[in-house]
N, CA, C and O atoms as CSV, one atom per row, in Angstrom:
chain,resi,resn,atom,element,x,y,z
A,1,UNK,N,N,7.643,2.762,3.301
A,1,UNK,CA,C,7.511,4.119,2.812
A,1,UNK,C,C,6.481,4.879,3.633
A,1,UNK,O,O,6.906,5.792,4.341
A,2,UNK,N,N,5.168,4.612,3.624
A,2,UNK,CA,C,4.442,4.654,4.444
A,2,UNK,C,C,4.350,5.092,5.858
A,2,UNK,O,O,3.554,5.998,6.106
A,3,UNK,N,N,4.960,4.647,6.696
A,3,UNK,CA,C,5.953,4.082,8.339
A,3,UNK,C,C,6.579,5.634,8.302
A,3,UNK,O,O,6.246,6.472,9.140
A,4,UNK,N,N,7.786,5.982,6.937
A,4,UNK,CA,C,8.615,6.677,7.177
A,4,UNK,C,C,8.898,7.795,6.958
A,4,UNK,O,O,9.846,8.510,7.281
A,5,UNK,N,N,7.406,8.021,5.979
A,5,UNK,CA,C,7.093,9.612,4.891
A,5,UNK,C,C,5.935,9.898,5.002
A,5,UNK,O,O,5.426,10.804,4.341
A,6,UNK,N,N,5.088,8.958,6.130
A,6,UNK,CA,C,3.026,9.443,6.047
A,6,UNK,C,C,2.515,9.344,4.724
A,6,UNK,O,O,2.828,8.891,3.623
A,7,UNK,N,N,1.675,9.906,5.248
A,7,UNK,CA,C,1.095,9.973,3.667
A,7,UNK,C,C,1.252,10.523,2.555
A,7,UNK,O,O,0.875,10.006,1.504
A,8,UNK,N,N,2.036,12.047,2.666
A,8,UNK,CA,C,2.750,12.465,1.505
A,8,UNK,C,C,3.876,11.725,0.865
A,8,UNK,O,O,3.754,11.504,-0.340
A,9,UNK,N,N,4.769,11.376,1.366
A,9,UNK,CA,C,5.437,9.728,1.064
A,9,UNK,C,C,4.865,9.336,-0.032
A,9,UNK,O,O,5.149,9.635,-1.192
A,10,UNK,N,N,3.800,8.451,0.493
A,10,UNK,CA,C,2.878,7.305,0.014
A,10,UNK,C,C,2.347,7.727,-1.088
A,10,UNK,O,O,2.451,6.908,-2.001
A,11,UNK,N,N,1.737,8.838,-1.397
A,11,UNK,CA,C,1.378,9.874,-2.479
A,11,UNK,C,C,2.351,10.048,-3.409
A,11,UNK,O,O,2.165,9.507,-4.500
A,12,UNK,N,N,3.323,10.661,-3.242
A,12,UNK,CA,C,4.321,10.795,-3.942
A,12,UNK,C,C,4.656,9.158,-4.793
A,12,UNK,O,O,4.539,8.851,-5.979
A,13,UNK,N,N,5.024,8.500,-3.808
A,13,UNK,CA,C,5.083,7.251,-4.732
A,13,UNK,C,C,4.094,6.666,-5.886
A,13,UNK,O,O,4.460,6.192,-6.962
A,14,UNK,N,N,2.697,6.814,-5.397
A,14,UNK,CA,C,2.034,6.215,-5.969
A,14,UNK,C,C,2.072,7.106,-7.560
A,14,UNK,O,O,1.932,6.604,-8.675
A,15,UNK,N,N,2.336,8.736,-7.176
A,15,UNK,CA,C,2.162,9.256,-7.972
A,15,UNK,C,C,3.545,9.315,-8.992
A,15,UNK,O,O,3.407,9.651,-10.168
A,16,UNK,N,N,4.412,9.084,-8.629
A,16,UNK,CA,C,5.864,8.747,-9.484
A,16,UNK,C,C,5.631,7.221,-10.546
A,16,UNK,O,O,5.839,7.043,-11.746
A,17,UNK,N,N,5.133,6.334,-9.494
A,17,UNK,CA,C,4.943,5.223,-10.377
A,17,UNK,C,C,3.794,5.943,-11.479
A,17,UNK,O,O,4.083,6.287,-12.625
A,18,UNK,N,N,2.782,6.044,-11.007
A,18,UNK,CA,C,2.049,6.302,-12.203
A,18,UNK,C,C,2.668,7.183,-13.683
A,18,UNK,O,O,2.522,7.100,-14.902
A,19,UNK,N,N,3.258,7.850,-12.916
A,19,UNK,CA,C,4.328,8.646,-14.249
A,19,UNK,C,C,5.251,7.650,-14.880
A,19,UNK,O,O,5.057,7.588,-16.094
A,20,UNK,N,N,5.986,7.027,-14.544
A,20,UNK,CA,C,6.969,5.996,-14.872
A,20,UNK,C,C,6.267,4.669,-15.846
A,20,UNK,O,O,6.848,4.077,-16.755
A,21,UNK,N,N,5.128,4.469,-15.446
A,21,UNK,CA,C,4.690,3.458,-16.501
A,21,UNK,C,C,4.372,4.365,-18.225
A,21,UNK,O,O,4.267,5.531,-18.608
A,22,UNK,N,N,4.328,3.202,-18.741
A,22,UNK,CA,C,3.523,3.387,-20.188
A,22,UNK,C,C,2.559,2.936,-19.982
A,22,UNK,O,O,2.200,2.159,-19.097
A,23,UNK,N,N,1.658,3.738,-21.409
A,23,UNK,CA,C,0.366,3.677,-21.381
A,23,UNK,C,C,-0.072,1.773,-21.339
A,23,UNK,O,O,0.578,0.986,-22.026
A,24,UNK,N,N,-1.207,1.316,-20.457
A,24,UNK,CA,C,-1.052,0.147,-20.582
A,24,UNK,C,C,-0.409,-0.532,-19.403
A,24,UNK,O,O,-0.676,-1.725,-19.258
A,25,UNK,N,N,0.241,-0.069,-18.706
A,25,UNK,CA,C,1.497,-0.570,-17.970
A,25,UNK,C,C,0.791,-0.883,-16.940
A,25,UNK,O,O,-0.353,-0.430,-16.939
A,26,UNK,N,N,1.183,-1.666,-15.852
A,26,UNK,CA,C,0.803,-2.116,-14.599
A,26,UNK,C,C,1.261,-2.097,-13.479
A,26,UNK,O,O,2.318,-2.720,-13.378
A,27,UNK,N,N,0.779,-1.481,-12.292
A,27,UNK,CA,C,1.382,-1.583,-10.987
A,27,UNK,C,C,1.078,-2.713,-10.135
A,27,UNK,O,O,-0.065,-3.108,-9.909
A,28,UNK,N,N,2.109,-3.205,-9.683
A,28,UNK,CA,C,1.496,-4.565,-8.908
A,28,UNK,C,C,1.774,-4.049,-7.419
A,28,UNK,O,O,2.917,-3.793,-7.041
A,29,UNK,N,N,0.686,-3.917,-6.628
A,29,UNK,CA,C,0.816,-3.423,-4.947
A,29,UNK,C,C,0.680,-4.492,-4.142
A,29,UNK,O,O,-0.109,-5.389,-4.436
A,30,UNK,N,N,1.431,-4.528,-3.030
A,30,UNK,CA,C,0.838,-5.573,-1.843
A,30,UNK,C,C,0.941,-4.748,-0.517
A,30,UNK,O,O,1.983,-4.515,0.096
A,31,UNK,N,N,-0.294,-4.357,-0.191
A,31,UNK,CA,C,-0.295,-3.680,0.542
A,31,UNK,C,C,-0.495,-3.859,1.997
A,31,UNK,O,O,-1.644,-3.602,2.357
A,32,UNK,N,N,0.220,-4.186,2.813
A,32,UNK,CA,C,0.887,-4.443,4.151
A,32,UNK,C,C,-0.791,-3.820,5.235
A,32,UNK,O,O,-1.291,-2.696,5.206
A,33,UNK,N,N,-1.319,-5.211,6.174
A,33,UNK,CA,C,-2.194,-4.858,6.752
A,33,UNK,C,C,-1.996,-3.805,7.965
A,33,UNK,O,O,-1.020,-3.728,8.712
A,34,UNK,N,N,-2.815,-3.253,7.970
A,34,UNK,CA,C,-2.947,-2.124,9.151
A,34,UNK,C,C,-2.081,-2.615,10.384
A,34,UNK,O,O,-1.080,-1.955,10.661
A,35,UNK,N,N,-2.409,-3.763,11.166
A,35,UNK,CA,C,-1.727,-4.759,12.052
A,35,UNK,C,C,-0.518,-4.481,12.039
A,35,UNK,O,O,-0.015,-3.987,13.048
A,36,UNK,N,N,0.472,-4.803,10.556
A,36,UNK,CA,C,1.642,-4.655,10.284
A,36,UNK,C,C,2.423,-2.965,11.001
A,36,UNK,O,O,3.264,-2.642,11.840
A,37,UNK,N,N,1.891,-2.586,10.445
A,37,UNK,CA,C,1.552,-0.884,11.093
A,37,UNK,C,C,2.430,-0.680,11.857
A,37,UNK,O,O,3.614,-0.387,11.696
A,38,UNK,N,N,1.458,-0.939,13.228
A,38,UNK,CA,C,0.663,-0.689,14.371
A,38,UNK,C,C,2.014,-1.625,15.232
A,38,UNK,O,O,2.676,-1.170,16.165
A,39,UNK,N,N,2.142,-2.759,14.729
A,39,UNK,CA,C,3.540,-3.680,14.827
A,39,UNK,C,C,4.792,-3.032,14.743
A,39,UNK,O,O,5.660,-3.396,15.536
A,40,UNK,N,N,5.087,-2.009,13.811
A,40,UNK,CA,C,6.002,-1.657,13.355
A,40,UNK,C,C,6.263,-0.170,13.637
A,40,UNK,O,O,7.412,0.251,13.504
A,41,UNK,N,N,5.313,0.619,14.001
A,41,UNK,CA,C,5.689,1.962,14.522
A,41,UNK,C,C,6.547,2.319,15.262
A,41,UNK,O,O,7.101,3.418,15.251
A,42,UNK,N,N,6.796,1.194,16.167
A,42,UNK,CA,C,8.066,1.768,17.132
A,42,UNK,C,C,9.151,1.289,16.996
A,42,UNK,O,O,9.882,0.769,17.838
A,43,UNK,N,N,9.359,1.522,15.431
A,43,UNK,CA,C,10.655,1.710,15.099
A,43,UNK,C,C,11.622,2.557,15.333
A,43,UNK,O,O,12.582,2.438,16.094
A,44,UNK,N,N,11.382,3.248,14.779
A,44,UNK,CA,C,11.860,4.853,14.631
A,44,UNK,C,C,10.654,5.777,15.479
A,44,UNK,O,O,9.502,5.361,15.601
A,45,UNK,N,N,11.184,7.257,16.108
A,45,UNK,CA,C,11.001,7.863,16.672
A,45,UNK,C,C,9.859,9.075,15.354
A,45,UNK,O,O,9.120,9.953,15.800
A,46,UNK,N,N,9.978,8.849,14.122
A,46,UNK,CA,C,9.680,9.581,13.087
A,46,UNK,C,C,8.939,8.560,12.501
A,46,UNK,O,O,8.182,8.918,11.599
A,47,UNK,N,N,8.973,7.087,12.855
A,47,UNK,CA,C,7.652,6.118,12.848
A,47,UNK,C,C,6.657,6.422,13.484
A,47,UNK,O,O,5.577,6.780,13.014
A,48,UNK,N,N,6.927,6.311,14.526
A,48,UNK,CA,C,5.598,6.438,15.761
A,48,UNK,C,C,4.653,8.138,15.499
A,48,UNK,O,O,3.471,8.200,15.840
A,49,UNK,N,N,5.389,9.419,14.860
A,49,UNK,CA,C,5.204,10.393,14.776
A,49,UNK,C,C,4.228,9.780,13.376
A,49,UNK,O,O,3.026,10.036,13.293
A,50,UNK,N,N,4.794,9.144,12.580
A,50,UNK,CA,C,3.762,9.566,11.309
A,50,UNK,C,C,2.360,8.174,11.197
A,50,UNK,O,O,1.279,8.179,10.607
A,51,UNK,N,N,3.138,6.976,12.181
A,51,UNK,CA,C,1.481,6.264,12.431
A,51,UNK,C,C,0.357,6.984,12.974
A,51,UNK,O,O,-0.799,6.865,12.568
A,52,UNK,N,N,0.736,7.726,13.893
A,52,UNK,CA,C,-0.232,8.568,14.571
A,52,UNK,C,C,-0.939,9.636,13.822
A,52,UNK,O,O,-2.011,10.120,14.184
A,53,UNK,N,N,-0.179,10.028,12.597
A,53,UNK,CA,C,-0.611,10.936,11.654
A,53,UNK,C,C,-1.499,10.560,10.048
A,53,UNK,O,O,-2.073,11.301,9.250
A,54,UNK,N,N,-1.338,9.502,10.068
A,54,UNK,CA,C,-1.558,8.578,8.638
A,54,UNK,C,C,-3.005,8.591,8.730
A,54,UNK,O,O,-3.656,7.848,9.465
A,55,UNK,N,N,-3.466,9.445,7.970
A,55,UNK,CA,C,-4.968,9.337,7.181
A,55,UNK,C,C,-5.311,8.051,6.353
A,55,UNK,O,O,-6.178,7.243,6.686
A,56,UNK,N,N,-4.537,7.962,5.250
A,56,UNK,CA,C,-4.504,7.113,4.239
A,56,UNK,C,C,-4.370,5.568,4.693
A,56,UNK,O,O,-3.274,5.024,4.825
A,57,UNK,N,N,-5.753,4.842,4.945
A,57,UNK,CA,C,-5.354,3.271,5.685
A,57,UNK,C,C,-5.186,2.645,4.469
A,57,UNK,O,O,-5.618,3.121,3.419
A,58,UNK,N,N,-4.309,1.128,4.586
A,58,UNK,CA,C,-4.428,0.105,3.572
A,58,UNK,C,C,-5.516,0.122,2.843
A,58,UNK,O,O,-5.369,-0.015,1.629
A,59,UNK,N,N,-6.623,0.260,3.292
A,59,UNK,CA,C,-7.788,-0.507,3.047
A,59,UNK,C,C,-8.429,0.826,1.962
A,59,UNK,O,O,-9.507,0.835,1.368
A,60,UNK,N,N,-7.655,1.584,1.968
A,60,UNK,CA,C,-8.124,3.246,0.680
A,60,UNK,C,C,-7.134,3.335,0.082
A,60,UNK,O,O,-6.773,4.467,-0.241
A,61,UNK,N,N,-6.389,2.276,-0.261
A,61,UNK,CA,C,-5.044,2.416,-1.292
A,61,UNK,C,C,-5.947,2.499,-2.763
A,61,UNK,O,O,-5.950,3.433,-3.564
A,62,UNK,N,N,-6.473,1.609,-2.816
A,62,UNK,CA,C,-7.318,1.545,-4.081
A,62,UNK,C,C,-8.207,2.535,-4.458
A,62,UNK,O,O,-8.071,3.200,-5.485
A,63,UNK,N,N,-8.955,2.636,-3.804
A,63,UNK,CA,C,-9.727,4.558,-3.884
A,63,UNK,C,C,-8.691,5.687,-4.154
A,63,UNK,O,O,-8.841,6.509,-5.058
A,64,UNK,N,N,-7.567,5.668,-3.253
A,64,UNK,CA,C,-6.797,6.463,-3.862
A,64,UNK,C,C,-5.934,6.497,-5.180
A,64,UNK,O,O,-5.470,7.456,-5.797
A,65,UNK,N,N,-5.860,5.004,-5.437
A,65,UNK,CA,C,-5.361,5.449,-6.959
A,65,UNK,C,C,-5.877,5.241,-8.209
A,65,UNK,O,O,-5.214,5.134,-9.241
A,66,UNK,N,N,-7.418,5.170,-8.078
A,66,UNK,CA,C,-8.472,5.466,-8.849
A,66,UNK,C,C,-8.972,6.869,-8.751
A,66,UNK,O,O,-9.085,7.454,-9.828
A,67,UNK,N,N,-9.223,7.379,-7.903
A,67,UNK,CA,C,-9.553,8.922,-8.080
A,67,UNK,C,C,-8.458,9.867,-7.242
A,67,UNK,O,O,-8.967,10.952,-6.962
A,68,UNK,N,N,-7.546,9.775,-6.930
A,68,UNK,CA,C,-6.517,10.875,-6.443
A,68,UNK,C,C,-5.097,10.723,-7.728
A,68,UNK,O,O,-4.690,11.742,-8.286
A,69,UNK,N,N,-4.720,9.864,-7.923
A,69,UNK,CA,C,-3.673,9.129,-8.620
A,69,UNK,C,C,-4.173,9.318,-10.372
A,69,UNK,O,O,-3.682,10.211,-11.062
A,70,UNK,N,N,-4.905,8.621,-10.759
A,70,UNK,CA,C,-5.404,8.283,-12.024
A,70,UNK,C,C,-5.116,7.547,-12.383
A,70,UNK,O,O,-4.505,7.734,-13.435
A,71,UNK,N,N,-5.244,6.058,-11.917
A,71,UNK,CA,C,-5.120,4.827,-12.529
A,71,UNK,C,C,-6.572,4.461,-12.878
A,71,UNK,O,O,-7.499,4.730,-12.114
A,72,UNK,N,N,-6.743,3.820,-14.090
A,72,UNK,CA,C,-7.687,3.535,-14.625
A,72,UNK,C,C,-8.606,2.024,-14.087
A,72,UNK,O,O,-9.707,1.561,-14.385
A,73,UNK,N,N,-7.794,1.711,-13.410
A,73,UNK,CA,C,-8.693,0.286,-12.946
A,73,UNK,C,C,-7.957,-0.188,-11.513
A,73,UNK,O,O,-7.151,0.606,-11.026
A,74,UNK,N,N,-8.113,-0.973,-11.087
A,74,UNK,CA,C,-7.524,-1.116,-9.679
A,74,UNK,C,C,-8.516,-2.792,-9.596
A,74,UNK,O,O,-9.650,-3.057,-9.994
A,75,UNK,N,N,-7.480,-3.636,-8.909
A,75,UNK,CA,C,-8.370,-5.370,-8.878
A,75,UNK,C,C,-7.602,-5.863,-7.768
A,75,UNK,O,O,-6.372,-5.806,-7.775
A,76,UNK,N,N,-8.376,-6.426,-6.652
A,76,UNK,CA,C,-7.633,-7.592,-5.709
A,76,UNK,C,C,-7.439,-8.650,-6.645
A,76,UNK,O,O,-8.222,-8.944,-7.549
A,77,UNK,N,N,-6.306,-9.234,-6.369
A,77,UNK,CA,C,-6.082,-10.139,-7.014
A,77,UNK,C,C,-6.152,-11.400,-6.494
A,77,UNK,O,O,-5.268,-11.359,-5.638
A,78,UNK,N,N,-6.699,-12.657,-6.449
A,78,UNK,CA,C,-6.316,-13.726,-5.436
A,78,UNK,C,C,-5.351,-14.498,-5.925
A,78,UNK,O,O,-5.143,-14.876,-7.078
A,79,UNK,N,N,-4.597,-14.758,-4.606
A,79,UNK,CA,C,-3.482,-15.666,-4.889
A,79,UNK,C,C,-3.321,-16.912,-4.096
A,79,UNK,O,O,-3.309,-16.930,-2.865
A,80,UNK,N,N,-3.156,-18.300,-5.118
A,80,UNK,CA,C,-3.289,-19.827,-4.302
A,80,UNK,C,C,-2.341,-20.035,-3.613
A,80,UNK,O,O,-1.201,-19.971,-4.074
A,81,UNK,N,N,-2.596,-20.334,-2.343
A,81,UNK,CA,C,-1.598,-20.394,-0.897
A,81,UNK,C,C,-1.447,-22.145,-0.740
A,81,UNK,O,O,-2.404,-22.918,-0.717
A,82,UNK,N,N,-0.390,-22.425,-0.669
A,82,UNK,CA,C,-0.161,-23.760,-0.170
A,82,UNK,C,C,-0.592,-24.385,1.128
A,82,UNK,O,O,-0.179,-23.903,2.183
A,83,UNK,N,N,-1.467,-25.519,1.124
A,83,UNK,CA,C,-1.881,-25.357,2.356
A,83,UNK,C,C,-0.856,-25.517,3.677
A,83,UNK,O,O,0.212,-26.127,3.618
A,84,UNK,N,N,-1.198,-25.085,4.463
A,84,UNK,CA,C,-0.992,-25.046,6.022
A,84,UNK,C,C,0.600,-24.071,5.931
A,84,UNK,O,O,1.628,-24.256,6.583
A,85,UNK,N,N,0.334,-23.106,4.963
A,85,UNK,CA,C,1.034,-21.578,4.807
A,85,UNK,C,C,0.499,-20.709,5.858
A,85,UNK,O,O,-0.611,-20.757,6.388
A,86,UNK,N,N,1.827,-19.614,6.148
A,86,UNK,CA,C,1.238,-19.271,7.714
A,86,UNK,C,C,0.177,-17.859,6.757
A,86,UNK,O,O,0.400,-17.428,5.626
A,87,UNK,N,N,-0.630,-17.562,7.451
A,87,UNK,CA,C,-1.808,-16.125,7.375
A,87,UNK,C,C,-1.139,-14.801,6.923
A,87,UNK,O,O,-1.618,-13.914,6.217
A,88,UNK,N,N,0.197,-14.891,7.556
A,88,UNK,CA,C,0.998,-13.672,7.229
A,88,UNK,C,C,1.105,-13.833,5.505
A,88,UNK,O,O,0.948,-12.834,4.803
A,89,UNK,N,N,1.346,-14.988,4.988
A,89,UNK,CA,C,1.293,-14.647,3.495
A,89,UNK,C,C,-0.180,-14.947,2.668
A,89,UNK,O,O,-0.117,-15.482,1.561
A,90,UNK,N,N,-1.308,-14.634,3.166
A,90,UNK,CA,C,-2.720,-14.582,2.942
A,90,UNK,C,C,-2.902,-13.348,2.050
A,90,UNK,O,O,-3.945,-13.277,1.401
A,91,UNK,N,N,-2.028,-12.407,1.958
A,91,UNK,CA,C,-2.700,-10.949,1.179
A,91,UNK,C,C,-2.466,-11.160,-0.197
A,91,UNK,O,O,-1.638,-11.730,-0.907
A,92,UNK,N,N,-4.101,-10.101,-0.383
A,92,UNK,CA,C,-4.393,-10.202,-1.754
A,92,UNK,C,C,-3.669,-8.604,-2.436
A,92,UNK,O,O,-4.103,-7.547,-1.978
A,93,UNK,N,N,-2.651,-8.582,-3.450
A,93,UNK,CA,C,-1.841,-7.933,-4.271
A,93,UNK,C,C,-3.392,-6.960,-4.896
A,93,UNK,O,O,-4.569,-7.293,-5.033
A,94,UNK,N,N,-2.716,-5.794,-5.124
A,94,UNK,CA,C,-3.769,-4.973,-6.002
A,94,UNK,C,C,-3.100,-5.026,-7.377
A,94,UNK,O,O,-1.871,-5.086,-7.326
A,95,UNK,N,N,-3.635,-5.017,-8.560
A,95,UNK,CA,C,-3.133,-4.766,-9.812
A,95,UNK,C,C,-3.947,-3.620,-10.260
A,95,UNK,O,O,-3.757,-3.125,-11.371
């Protein structure tokens, strides 16, 4: 989404889900490292246009949907990896 809509995209989503839950309700995020990105921009011709444009890094997903969004709490979550699992599945999910 991200890759293919910038950051208004990304906004929009976050801000649809937040409408779509009930009170109580939970978003579960896994939010794809910067790397991934940067990997993946030259996909599309309207990729490479909106990596270059993307304010919003992984790493302010959570800031943003604590004070732009209005989610009330935001948590890395850790998750137990089997050993000698490759790094690519190392990320920690936001709830």
């Amino acid at each position: 989404i991200h890759l293919n809509f910038g950051d208004a995209g990304l906004l929009t989503l976050f801000t649809r889900v937040y409408a779509c839950l009930r009170p109580a309700g939970r978003f579960l995020l896994e939010p794809q490292p910067w790397s991934s990105y940067r990997k993946n921009a030259g996909i599309s011709p309207s990729a490479l246009r909106n990596y270059g444009a993307i304010e919003i890094k992984p790493t302010d997903f959570e800031r943003v949907l604590l004070e732009r969004i209005g989610f009330r709490s935001c948590q890395r979550l850790q998750v137990p990896h089997a050993p000698g699992e490759s790094a690519g599945f190392a990320r920690r999910p936001l709830l």
